[in-house]
C-alpha positions in Angstrom: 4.1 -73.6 49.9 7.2 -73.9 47.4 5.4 -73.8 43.6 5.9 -77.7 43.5 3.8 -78.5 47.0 7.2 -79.9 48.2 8.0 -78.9 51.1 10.9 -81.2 51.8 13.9 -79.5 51.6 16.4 -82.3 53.6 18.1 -80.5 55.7 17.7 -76.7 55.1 15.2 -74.5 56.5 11.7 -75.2 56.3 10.7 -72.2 54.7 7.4 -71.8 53.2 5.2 -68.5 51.8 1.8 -67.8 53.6 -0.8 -65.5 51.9 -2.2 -63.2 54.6 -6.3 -63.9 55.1 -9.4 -61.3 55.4 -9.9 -60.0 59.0 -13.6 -59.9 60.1 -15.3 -56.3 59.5 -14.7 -54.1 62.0 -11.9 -55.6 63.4 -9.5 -52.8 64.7 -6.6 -54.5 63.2 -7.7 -54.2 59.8 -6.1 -50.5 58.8 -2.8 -52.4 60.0 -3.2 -56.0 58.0 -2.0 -56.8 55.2 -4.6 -57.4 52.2 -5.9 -60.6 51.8 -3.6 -63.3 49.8 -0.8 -60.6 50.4 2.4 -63.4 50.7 5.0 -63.8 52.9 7.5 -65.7 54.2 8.1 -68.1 57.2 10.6 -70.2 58.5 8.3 -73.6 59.3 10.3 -74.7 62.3 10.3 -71.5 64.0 7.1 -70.0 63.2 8.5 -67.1 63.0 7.7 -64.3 59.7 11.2 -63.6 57.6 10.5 -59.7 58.7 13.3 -58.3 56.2 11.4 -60.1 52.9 7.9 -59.6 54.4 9.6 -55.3 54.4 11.0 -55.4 51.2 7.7 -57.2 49.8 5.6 -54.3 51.4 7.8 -51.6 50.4 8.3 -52.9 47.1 5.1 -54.1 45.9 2.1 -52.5 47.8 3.5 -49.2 49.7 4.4 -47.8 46.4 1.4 -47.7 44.8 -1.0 -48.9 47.1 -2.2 -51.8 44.7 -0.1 -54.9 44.1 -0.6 -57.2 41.5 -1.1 -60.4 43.4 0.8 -63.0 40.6 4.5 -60.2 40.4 4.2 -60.6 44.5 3.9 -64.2 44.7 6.8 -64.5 42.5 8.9 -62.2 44.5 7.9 -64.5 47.6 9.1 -67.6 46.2 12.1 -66.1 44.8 12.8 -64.7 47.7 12.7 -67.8 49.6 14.3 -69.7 46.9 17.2 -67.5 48.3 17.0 -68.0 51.9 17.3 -71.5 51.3 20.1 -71.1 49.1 21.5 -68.8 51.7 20.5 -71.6 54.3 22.0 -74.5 52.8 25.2 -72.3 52.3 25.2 -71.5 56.3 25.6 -67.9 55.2 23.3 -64.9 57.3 21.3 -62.9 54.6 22.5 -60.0 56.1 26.4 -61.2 55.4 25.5 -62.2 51.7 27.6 -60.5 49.3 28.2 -61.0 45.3 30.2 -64.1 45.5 27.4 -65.7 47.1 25.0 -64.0 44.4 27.2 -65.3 41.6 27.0 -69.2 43.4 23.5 -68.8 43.5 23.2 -68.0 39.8 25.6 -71.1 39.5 23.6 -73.4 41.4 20.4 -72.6 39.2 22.5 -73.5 35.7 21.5 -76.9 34.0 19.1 -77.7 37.6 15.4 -78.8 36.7 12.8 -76.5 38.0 10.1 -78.0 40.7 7.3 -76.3 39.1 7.8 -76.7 35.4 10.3 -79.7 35.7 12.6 -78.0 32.5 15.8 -76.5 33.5 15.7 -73.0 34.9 15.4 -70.4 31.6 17.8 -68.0 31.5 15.5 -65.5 31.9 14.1 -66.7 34.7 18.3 -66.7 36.7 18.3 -63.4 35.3 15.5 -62.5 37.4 15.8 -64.0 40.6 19.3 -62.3 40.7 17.7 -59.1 40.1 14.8 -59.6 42.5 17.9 -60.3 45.1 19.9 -57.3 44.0 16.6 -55.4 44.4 16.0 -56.3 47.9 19.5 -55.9 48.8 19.5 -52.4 48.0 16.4 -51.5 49.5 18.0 -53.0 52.7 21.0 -51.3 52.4 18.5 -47.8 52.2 17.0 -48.9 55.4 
């Protein structure tokens, strides 16, 4: 759920991150799961995962090394769906998203109040999320 336990979003996409749970021992599926508390996206009203982030979060955070570190992966989650909803509320496909869009999204986060720490957005933390987006964007572009 978004870092505030909010999950109202009006009229945008209900998306929320889900943290992928222990199989049983022995169960078949297990060389295939993804580690417990491993996070990921889904769209609430569909049910369905958001299959490019969940990629990019494998590929970027656990394939690599083959340990994630489960606080940087949570973060990417949210921020990650931080920008589907932006991307959402903008009626703009994530695959059609180019740096215009980008640059409204930094906009939009400029003087707003965060949910979690209720103090506008740091810097920093823009600086980030735009990163984390430029990140995934390339990695798609590789695949």
């Amino acid at each position: 759920r978004p870092p505030s336990g909010n999950t109202d979003c009006g009229s945008q996409r209900n998306l929320i991150v889900e943290f992928a749970a222990a199989l049983p021992d022995g169960n078949p599926l297990t060389t295939e799961a993804l580690p417990r508390g491993f996070p990921f996206l889904i769209d609430d009203d569909t049910h369905e995962v958001v299959e490019p982030a969940l990629l990019f979060l494998v590929d970027a955070y656990l394939t690599k090394t083959g340990v994630w570190n489960r606080n940087t992966t949570k973060r990417a989650a949210y921020d990650l769906m931080d920008w589907w909803r932006f991307l959402d509320h903008q009626g703009r496909p994530w695959d059609l998203a180019n740096d215009a869009d980008l640059d409204v999204y930094r906009d939009s986060m400029v003087g707003q109040i965060s949910p979690r720490t209720h103090e506008e957005y740091k810097p920093e933390t823009i600086r980030a999320r735009r990163t984390l987006v430029r990140r995934f964007y390339a990695w798609a572009q590789k695949r």
